[in-house]
C-alpha positions in Angstrom: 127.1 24.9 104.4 130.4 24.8 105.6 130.9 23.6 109.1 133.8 26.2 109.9 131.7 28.8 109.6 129.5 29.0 113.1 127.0 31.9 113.6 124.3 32.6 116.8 121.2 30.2 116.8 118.1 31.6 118.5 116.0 28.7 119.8 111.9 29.7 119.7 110.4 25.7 120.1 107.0 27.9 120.2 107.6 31.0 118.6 103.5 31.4 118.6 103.8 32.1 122.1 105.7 35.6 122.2 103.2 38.1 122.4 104.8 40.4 119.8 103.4 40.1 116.3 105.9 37.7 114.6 106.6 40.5 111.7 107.6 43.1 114.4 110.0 40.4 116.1 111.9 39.0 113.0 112.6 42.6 112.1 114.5 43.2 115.5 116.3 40.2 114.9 117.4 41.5 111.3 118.6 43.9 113.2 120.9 42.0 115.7 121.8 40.4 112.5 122.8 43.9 110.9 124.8 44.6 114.0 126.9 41.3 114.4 127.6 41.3 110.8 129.2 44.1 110.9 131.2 43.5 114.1 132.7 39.8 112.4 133.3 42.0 109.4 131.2 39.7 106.9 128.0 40.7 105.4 127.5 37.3 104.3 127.0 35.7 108.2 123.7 36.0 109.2 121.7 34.7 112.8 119.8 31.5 112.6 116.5 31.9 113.5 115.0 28.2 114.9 111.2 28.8 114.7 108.6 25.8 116.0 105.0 26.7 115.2 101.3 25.6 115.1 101.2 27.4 111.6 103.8 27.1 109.0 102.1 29.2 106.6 102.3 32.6 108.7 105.8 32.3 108.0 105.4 32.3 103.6 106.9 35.6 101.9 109.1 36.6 105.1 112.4 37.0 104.0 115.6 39.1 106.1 118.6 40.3 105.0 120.3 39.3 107.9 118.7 36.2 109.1 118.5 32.5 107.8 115.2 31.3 109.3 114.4 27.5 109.9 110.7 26.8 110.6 109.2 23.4 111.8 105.4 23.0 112.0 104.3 21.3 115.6 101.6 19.7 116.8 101.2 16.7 119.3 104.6 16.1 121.1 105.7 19.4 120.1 108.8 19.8 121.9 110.4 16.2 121.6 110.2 17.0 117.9 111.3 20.5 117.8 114.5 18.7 119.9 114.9 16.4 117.1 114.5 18.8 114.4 117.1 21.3 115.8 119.3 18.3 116.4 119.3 17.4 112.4 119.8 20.9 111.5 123.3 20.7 113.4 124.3 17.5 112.5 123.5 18.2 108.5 125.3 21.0 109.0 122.7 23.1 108.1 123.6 25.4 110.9 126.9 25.4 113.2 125.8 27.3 115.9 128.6 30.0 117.9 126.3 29.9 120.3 122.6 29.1 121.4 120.5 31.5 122.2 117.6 30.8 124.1 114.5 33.1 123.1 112.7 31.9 126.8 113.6 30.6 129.9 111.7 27.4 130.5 111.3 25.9 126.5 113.9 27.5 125.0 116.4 26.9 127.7 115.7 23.5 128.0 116.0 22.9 124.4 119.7 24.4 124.7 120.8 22.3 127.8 119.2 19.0 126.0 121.5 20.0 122.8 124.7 20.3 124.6 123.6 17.0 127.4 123.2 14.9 124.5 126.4 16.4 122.8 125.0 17.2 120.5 126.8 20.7 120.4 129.3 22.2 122.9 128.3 26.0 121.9 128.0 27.9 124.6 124.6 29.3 126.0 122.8 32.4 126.7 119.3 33.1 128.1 117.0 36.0 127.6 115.1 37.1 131.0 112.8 40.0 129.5 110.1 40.2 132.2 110.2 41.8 135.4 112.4 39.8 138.1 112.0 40.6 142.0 113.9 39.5 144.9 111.8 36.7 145.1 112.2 35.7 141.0 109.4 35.5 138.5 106.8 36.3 141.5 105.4 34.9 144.7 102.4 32.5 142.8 103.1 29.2 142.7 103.0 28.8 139.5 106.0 31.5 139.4 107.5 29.7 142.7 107.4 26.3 140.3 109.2 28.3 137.8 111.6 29.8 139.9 112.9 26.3 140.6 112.4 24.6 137.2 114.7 28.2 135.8 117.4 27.6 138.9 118.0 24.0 137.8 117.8 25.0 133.9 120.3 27.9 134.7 122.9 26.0 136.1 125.8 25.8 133.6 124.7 28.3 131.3 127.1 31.0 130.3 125.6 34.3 130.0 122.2 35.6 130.7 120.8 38.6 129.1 118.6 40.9 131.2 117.0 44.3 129.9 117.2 46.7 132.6 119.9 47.3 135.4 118.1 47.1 138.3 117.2 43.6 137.4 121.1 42.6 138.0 120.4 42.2 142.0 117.3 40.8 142.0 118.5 38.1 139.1 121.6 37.8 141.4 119.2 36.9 144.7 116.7 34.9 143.4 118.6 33.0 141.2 122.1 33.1 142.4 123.8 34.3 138.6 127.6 35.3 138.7 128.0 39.1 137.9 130.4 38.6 135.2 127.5 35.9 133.6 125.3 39.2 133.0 124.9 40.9 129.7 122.0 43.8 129.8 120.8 45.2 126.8 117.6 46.4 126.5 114.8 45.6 123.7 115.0 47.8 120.7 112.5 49.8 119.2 112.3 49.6 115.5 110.6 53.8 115.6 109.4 55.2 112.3 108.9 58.7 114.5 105.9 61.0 113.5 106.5 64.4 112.7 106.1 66.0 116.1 104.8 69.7 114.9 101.9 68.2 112.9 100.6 66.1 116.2 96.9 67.6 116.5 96.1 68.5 119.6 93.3 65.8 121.6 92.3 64.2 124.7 92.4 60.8 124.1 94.1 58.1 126.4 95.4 55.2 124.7 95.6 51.6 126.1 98.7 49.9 124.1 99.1 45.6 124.6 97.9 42.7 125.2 94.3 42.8 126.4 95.2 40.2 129.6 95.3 39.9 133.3 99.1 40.9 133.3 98.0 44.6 131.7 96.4 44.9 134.7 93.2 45.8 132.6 90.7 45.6 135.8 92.7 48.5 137.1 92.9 50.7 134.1 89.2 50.6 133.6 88.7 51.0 137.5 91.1 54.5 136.7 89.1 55.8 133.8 86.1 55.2 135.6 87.5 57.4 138.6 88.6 59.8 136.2 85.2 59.9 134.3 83.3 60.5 137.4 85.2 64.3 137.9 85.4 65.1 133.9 84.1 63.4 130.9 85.8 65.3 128.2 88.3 62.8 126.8 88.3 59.9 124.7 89.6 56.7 124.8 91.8 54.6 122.0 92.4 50.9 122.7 95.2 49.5 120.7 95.9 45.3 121.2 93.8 42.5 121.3 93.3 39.5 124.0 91.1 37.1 125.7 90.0 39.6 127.9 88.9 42.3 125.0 84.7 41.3 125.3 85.2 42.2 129.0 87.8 45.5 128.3 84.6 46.5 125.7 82.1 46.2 128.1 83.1 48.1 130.6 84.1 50.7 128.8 81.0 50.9 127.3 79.5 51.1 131.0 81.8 54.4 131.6 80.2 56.3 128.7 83.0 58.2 127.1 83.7 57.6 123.1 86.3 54.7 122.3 87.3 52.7 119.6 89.2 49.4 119.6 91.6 48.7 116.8 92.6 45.3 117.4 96.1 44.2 117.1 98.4 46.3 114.8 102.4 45.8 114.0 105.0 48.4 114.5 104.7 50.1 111.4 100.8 50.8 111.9 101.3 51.7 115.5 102.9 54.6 114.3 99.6 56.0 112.6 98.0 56.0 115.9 100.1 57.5 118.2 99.2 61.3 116.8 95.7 60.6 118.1 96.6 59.7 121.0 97.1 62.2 124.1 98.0 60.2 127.1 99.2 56.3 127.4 97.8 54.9 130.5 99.6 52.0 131.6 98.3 49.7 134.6 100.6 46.7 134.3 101.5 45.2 138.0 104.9 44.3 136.6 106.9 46.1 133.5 110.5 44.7 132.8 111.9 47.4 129.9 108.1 49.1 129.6 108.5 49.5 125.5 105.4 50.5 125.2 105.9 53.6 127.8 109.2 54.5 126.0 107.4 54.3 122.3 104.9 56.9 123.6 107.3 59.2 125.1 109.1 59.6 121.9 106.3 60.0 120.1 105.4 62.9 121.5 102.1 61.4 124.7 102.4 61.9 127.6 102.4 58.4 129.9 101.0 58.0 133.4 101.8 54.5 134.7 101.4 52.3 137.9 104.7 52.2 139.5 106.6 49.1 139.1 110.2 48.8 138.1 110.0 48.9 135.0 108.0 52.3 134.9 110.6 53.9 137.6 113.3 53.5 135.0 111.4 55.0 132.7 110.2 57.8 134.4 114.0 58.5 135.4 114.5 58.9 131.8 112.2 61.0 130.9 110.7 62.8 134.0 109.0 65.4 132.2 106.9 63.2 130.1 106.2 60.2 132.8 104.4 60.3 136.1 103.6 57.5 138.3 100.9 56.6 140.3 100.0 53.8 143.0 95.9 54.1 143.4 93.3 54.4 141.1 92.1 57.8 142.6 96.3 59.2 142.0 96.1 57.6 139.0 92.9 59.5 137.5 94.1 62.8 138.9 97.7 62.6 137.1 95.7 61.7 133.9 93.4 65.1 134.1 96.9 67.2 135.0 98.8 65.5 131.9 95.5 65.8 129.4 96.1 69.6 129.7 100.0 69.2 129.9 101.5 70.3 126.4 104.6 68.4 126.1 108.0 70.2 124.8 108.7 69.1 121.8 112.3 70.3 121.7 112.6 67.9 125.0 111.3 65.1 122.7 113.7 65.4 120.1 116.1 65.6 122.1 115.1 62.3 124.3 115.0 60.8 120.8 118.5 61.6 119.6 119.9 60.0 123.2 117.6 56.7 122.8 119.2 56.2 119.2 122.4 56.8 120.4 121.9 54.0 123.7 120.0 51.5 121.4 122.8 51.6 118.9 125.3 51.2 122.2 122.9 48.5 123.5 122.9 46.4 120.6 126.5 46.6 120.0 127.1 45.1 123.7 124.7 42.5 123.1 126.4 41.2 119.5 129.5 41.1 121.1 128.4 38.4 123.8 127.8 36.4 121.0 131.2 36.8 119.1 
């Protein structure tokens, strides 16, 4: 490769750790790719994709038109050798990075700061914050306090950081002191193969839509059907993701008594086959940053009734005709029975989906130019 040609390096030292199916992720990368090949002007550059993982194989038959993607299987010592192996890719030459791009903001991050401490690069540096960020950081915990001070040492030095909504630009700005002029915000796009909105049948199933873990706030949506259930049994329930709490998330819901079913983890492409079926999206998650599922589900046509966070109040700005909030479980179960007999406007929907094209589009073009 020639080393006068430098393109964008995402760093992932454990890719297996993002919670989005790695199919689904590499195809929104494809199309950042897309994007900042066409801003350069060459449809020969393409983003280097710097994947560490358990599981070499998962990557086999993956190929992007826009990506060049290194993989490294990692065991024991998994970090000192992804460090190693990223620092051979650059001094081969196999990649010249524009700039490093940090897909987290402990791993990733430090993985960036070791490259350029050991000179082993002088690209610049961005970070990705995608979860929710309050005035006091990643959360009051002490396992968040911890990483609120290992993230304000790792910070220091880099030169842009990438947040997903706007009202994360004061909080970022507070907890961990980043310059204004350091902040890039795009938001996460949504690769949307939209259903055909006329042919939705009508039902009265609520959908659950993630990960099946503590941060869902899964206690509290079962707790909210199970209010609901107690003043009107006619729905049904749809559970879409899969976790380490998904014997618990069955059990209880088979203590409520209503019909379900539990499809496991599915990738963008199947999601779509499910969201016809689905009526209402109940979301219970203390803490949304962008809230992608919430924004999926409006434009396909459900209604969504969320806990209020800040993620969710951006959303529900958006699209206030589709989105209600709620802070109790007893709220909660009464906005789900007013939006199960709510029939949403599907001229409103089209139209909230021709705006969101447009933004993402925007978005993404901002986002590709920090990198130029």
């Amino acid at each position: 490769m020639d080393k006068k040609i430098s393109n964008p390096v995402f760093v992932f030292p454990n890719i297996d750790r993002v919670d989005t199916s790695l199919k689904d992720l590499l195809s929104r990368f494809d199309s950042y790719g897309s994007a900042y090949s066409k801003l350069i002007g060459n449809p020969d550059q393409k983003l280097n994709i710097v994947c560490g993982t358990s599981n070499k194989n998962n990557f086999n038959h993956l190929e992007y038109k826009s990506l060049n993607l290194h993989v490294k299987e990692l065991n024991k010592f998994g970090l000192i050798r992804y460090l190693i192996y990223v620092s051979s890719l650059i001094r081969s030459g196999v990649i010249n990075p524009r700039i490093l791009i940090a897909g987290d903001p402990f791993r990733g991050l430090f993985i960036c700061r070791s490259l350029r401490a050991f000179k082993v690069t002088k690209s610049r540096i961005q970070v990705s914050l995608h979860g929710e960020i309050s005035k006091s950081g990643f959360g009051p915990s002490i396992k968040a306090k911890f990483g609120n001070l290992l993230f304000r040492i790792l910070v220091k030095g880099v030169d842009s950081i990438r947040l997903v909504l706007e009202d994360q630009i004061r909080n970022s700005q507070t907890a961990f002191g980043i310059l204004s002029e350091r902040i890039v915000v795009a938001p996460v796009p949504i690769s949307l193969d939209f259903i055909d909105l006329p042919k939705r049948s009508p039902n009265r199933t609520i959908g659950f839509v993630g990960r099946l873990h503590n941060e869902r706030g899964v206690n509290l949506w079962i707790e909210t059907i199970r209010a609901l259930k107690a003043k009107n049994s006619d729905f049904s329930l749809r559970i879409i993701g899969d976790g380490p709490l998904r014997k618990h998330f069955e059990e209880e819901v088979e203590k409520i008594g209503v019909p379900y079913g539990f499809t496991g983890r599915l990738t963008q492409s199947e999601l779509k086959n499910e969201w016809a079926a689905i009526s209402v999206l109940l979301s219970a998650a203390p803490a949304e940053s962008y809230g992608m599922a919430m924004r999926e589900a409006v434009l396909q046509g459900c209604a969504v009734v969320s806990l209020e966070n800040s993620g969710s109040r951006d959303v529900a700005r958006q699209y206030p005709n589709s989105v209600t909030l709620f802070t109790d479980l007893v709220s909660g179960a009464q906005l789900i029975a007013e939006a199960l007999n709510k029939k949403i406007s599907i001229k409103e929907v089209e139209r909230y989906r021709i705006e969101f094209l447009n933004t993402q589009r925007e978005n993404i073009s901002k986002l590709v130019k920090s990198w130029a």
